[in-house]
N, C-alpha and C positions, 0 to 999 in steps of 0.2 A: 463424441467428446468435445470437439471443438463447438457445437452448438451450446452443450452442457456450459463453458468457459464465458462465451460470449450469453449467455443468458444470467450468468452470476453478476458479471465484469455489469451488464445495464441494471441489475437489482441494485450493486451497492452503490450506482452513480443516481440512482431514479429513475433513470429513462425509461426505464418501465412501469407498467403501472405501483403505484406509490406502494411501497413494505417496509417494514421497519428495522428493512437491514440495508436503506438506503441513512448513505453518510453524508449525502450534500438534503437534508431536510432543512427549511426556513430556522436561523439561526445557530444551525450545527457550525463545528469549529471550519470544516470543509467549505460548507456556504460561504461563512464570512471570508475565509483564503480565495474563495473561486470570485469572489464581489471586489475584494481587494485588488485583485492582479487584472479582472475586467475596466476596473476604475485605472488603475493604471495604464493599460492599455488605450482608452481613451485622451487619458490628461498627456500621453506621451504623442499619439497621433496629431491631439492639439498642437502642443507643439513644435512639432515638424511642421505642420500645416498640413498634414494629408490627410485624408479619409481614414475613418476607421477601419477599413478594408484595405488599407495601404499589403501590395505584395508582401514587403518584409516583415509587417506585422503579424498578417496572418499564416504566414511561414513560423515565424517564432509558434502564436500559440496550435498551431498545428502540429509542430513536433514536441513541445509539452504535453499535447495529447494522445500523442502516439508511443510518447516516452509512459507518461502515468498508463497507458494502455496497456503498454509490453511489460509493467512493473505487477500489474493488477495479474493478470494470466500466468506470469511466472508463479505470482504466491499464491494462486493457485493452487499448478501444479505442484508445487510445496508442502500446498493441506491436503490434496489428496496424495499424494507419496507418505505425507505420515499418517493418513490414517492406514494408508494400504501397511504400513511399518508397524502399527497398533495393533492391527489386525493379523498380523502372525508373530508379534515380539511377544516371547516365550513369559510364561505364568512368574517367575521369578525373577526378584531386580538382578540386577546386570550391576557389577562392580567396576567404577572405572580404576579403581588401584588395586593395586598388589597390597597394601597395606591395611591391617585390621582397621576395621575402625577406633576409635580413641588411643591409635598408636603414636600420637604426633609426639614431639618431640619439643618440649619448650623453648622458647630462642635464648639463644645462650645469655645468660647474664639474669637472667628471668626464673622463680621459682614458684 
């Protein structure tokens, strides 16, 4: 399972070989975020004066990647808990109210 997770987690990043359920593709909305915050992370190093390898920099995007990592793996386990929920949630809808349908009740003052 956990290979299963870490094989999904590199499809939708691309790190594997290229598929079409990769979200950082040349001009996806992900690319241009992932280009943006890289350009930022240079023009900020600029201005420190430090390398782009400065510890504290690559501390921040190191645990932005480990944050988007642990975010990716959770909703995972997400889609499969609901498919595994599809896959025994009984032939007929489920009501969430006690109330019939088209029982509501107009707001008062309203006719």
């Amino acid at each position: 399972m956990e290979r299963e997770k870490e094989d999904a987690y590199c499809r939708v990043l691309g790190l594997a070989e290229p598929c079409a359920e990769s979200l950082f593709t040349p001009g996806s909305t992900c690319d241009r975020l992932y280009l943006a915050a890289y350009d930022a992370r240079s023009r900020l190093a600029g201005r420190l004066g430090t390398d782009f390898e400065d510890r504290d920099l690559e501390i921040l995007w190191q645990t932005l990647e480990a944050i988007q990592h642990a975010v990716a793996r959770r909703m995972y386990d997400c889609g499969r808990a609901r498919e595994r929920w599809r896959g025994s949630a009984p032939t007929s809808a489920v009501r969430q109210s006690a109330r019939p349908p088209g029982a509501r009740q107009p707001p008062p003052g309203r006719n």
